[in-house]
N, C-alpha and C positions, 0 to 999 in steps of 0.2 A: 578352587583358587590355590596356588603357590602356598606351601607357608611362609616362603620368603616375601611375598606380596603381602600377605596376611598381617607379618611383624611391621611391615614395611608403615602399610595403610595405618596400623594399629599406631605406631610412634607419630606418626604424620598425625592420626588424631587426639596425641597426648600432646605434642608440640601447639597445636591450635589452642587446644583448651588452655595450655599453660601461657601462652603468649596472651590469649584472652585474660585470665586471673592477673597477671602482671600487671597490664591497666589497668586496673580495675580498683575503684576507694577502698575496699578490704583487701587488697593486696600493701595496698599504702599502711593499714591501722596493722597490719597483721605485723609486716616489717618494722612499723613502728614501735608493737610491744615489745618485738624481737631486740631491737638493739636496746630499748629501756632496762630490758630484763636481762640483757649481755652487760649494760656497765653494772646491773645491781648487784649480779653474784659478785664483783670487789666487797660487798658490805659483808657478807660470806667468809670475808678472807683468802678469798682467790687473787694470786698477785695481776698487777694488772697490767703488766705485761704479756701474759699468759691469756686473759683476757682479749687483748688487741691483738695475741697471735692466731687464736681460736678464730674471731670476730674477722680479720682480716684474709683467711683462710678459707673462711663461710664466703664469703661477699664475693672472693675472687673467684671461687668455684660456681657460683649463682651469676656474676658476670658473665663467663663461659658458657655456659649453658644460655643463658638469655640472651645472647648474640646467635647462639646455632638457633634456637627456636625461632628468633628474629627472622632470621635468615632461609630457615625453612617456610617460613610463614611470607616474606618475601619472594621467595622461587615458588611458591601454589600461586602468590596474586599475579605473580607475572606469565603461569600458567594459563591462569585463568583468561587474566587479560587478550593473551594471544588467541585462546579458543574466538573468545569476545571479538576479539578484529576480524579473524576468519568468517566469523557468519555475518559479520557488520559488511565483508567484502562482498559475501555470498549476496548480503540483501542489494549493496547498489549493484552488482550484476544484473537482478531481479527487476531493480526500478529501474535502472540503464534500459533493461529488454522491454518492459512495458512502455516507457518512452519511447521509444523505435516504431512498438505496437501502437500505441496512441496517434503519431506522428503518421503511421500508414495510415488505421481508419480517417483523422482529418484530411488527408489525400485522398480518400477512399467517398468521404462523405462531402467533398468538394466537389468531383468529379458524376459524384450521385447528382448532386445538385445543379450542373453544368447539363447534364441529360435532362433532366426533369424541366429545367428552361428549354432547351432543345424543344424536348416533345410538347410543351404548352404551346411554343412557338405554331409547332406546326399542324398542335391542335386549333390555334386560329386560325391558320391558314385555312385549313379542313372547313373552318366552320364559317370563314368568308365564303370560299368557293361552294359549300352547300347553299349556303344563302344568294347567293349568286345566280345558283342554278335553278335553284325552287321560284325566285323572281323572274328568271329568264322564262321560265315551262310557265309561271303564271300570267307572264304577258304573251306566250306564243298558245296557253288554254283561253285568254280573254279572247286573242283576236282569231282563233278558232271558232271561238261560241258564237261570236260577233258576227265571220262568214257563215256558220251554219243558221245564223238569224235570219240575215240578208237572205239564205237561199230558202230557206222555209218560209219568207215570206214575200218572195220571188215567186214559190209553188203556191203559194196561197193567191196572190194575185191572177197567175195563170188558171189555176182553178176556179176562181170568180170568175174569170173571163170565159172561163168553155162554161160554164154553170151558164151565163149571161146570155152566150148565145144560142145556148142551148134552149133556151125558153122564147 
């Protein structure tokens, strides 16, 4: 890595921590001693004009600085953010195309479903017409057995009758 990256990253994670510490209730009590301990030195005999030049000196340079960390801390979220949209784009793309996919297979499992009535259909059909045909071979086997009755005992007759005359 750069060392200019390296400085770069480096300040970028001193601005974070220092913008962190800034809100923060010890950053409040710390500042708090701070200027307590700024009017005390007048009890010192420090003029107190001198005082409020130091103290106002401090605050303005700590101002500056804590708008730039602001502000760098600002431009990372707004970094961040934009990453954040881009994949947020990337996911409805994703759920965009699987909706598409979904939308096919229920076209897909409708159309299954239209065949599958189709073929019962004409699985009935199949299973009237076997039935149909197995009654039809069963009344053309009844009234075959029926004539082969008739003629067997049409032979049978005829053969009592040559038995008959024969005696």
């Amino acid at each position: 890595m750069p060392k200019n990256s390296r400085n770069k990253n480096e300040l970028e994670r001193i601005a974070t921590k220092a913008t962190r510490w800034i809100g923060s209730i010890e950053s409040l009590i710390a500042h708090t001693i701070l200027f307590v301990s700024a009017f005390m030195v007048i009890l010192f005999g420090v003029p107190f004009g001198t005082v409020l030049l130091f103290l106002t000196t401090i605050v303005s340079l700590e101002a500056i600085y804590l708008s730039i960390f602001i502000q760098m801390s600002v431009n990372k979220a707004t970094k961040d953010i934009e990453y954040i949209q881009e994949d947020v784009e990337d996911i409805q793309e994703d759920v965009d195309e699987i909706q598409e996919d979904v939308a096919e297979i229920e076209k897909d499992v409708d159309e299954i479903q239209e065949d599958v009535a189709e073929i019962e259909k004409d699985v009935d059909e199949i299973q009237e017409d076997v039935e149909e045909d197995e009654k039809e071979e069963l009344e053309r086997d009844k009234a075959l057995m029926d004539k082969i009755e008739l003629t067997l005992q049409s032979l049978m007759n005829e053969i009592k009758n040559i038995k008959d005359r024969q005696k």
